[in-house]
C-alpha positions in Angstrom: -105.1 -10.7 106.1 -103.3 -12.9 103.6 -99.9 -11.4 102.1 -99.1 -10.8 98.6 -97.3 -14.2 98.7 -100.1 -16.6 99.8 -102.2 -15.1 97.3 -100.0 -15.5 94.3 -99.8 -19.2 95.7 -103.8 -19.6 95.8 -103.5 -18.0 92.1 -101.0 -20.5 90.7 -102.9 -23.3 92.3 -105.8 -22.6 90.8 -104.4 -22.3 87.6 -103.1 -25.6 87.8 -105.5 -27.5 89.2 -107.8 -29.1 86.3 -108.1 -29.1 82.6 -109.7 -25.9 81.1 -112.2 -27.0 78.5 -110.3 -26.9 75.4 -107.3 -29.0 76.9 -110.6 -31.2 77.1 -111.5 -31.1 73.8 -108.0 -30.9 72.0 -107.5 -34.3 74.2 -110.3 -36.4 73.6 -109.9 -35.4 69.7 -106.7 -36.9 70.3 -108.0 -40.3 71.9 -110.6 -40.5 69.3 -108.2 -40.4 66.7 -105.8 -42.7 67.9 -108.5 -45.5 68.3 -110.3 -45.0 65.4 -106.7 -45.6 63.5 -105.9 -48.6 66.0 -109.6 -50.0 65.2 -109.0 -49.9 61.5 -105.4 -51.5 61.6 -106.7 -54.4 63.8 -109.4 -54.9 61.2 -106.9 -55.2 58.3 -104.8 -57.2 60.4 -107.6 -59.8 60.5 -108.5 -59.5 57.3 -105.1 -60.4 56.1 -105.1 -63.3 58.6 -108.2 -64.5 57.1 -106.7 -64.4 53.7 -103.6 -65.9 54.4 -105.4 -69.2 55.9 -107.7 -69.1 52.6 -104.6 -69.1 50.8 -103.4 -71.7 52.7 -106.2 -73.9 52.6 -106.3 -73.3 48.9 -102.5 -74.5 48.2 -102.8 -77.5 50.3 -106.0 -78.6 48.3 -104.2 -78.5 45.6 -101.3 -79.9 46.8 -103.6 -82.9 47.8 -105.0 -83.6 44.5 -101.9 -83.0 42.6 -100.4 -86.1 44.4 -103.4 -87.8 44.0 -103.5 -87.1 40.7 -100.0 -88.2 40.1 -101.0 -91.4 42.0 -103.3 -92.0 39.3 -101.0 -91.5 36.9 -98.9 -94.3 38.4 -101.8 -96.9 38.7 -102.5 -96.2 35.2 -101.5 -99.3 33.4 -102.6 -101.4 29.6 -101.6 -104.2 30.8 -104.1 -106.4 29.2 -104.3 -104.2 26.1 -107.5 -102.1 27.5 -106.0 -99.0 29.6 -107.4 -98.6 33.2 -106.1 -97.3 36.8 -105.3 -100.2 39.0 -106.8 -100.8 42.3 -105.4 -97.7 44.5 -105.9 -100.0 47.6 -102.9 -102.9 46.3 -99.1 -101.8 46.1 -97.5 -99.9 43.0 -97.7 -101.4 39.4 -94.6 -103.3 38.8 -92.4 -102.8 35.5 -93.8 -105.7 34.3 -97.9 -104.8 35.0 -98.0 -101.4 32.6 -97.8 -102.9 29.3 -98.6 -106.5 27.5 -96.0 -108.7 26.7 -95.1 -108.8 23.3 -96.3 -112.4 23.4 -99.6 -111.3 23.9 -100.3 -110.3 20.1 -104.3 -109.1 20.3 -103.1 -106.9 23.7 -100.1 -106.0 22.5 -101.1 -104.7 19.1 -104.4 -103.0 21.0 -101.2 -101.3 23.6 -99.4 -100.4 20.0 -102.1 -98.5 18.8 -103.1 -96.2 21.6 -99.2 -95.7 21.3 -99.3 -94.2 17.6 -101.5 -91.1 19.7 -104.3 -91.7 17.3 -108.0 -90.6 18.2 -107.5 -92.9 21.0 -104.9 -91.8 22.6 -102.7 -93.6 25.7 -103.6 -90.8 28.1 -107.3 -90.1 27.2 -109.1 -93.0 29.7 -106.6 -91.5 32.3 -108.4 -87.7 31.4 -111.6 -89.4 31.3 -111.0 -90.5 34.6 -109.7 -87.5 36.1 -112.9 -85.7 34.4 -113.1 -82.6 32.4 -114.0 -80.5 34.9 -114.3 -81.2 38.9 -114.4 -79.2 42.1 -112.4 -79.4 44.8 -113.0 -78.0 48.1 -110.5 -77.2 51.0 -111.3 -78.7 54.6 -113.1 -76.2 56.6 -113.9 -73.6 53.4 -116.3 -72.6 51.1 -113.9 -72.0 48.4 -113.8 -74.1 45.7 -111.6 -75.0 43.1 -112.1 -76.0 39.5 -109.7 -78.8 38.5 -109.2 -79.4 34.8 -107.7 -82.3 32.4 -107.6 -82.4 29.0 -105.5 -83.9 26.2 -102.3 -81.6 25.5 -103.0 -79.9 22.3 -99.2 -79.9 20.9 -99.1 -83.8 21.1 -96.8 -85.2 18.5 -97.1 -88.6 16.7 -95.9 -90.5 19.5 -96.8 -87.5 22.3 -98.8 -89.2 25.2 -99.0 -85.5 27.3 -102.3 -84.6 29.3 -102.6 -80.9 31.3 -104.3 -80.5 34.7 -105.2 -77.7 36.0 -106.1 -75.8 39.4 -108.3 -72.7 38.9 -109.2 -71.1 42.0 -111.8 -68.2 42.5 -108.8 -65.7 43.4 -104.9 -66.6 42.9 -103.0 -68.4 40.3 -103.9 -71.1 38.1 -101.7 -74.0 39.2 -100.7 -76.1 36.0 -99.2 -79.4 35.5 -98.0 -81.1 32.4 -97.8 -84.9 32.8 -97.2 -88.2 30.7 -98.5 -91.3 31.9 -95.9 -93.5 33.2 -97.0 -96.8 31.1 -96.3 -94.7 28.1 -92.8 -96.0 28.6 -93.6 -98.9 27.5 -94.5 -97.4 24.4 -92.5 -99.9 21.3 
């Protein structure tokens, strides 16, 4: 016959030898809880990483047709009295390429008068070029940009300025004010 002793022992064994069932329950709450919250923040945090690269992929469009733009802006040049970009493919205008020499009366004059910003202003072949409205899209997107030129509006009498812009579906507007560089050869 077992003692008094050994049966407390078989009792406390017993007592402690599973889960009852609403440890059960109270723990896979628990667990379901906890994964349903780790689920959802590794879903944001791939969301963000997606918007981040669009982001990304966005700015260094831009950033590529801002210096492409401001390449054209360099190969802009009057040099023969009729205003054109230069070949992109030969080396930088020289100081003597952007304008007609004075000598040059009939191309000179012609440079003199897109000068004076009249209806056919220095800068308006150059926003021609660029075109009114173009889209750009990043490598390995489907986003794409609007790019925008147009004549500044506040242009003075001798004001040669021209606005491009960057409009992307979501984010800033990225604006530049510019002045093409053979309008220092304005007289």
């Amino acid at each position: 016959m077992p003692s008094i002793r050994q049966l407390k022992a078989k009792k406390h064994q017993a007592s402690e030898a599973g889960f009852s069932l609403a440890e059960a329950v109270v723990s896979a709450g628990i667990l379901t809880v906890s994964s349903v919250a780790l689920i959802s923040v590794f879903t944001s945090s791939v969301e963000s990483v997606k918007s981040i690269n669009n982001r990304d992929a966005v700015s260094a469009a831009i950033n590529a047709d801002l210096a492409e733009t401001q390449r054209l802006n360099d190969y802009y040049i009057c040099f023969t009295g009729i205003c054109s970009v230069a070949s992109l493919a030969l080396p930088p205008p020289t100081k003597y390429q952007y304008a007609p020499s004075p000598n040059s009366l009939s191309a000179f004059t012609t440079f003199a008068g897109f000068c004076k910003n009249t209806p056919s202003n220095l800068s308006q072949a150059l926003v021609e070029k660029l075109g009114s409205s173009t889209t750009i899209q990043p490598k390995n997107s489907t986003i794409a940009i609007t790019r925008t030129a147009r004549l500044h509006p506040n242009n003075g009498s001798n004001g040669h300025l021209y606005i491009v812009e960057w409009s992307p579906p979501e984010g800033p507007t990225t604006q530049i004010i510019l002045s093409p560089t053979v309008s220092q050869w304005c007289p």
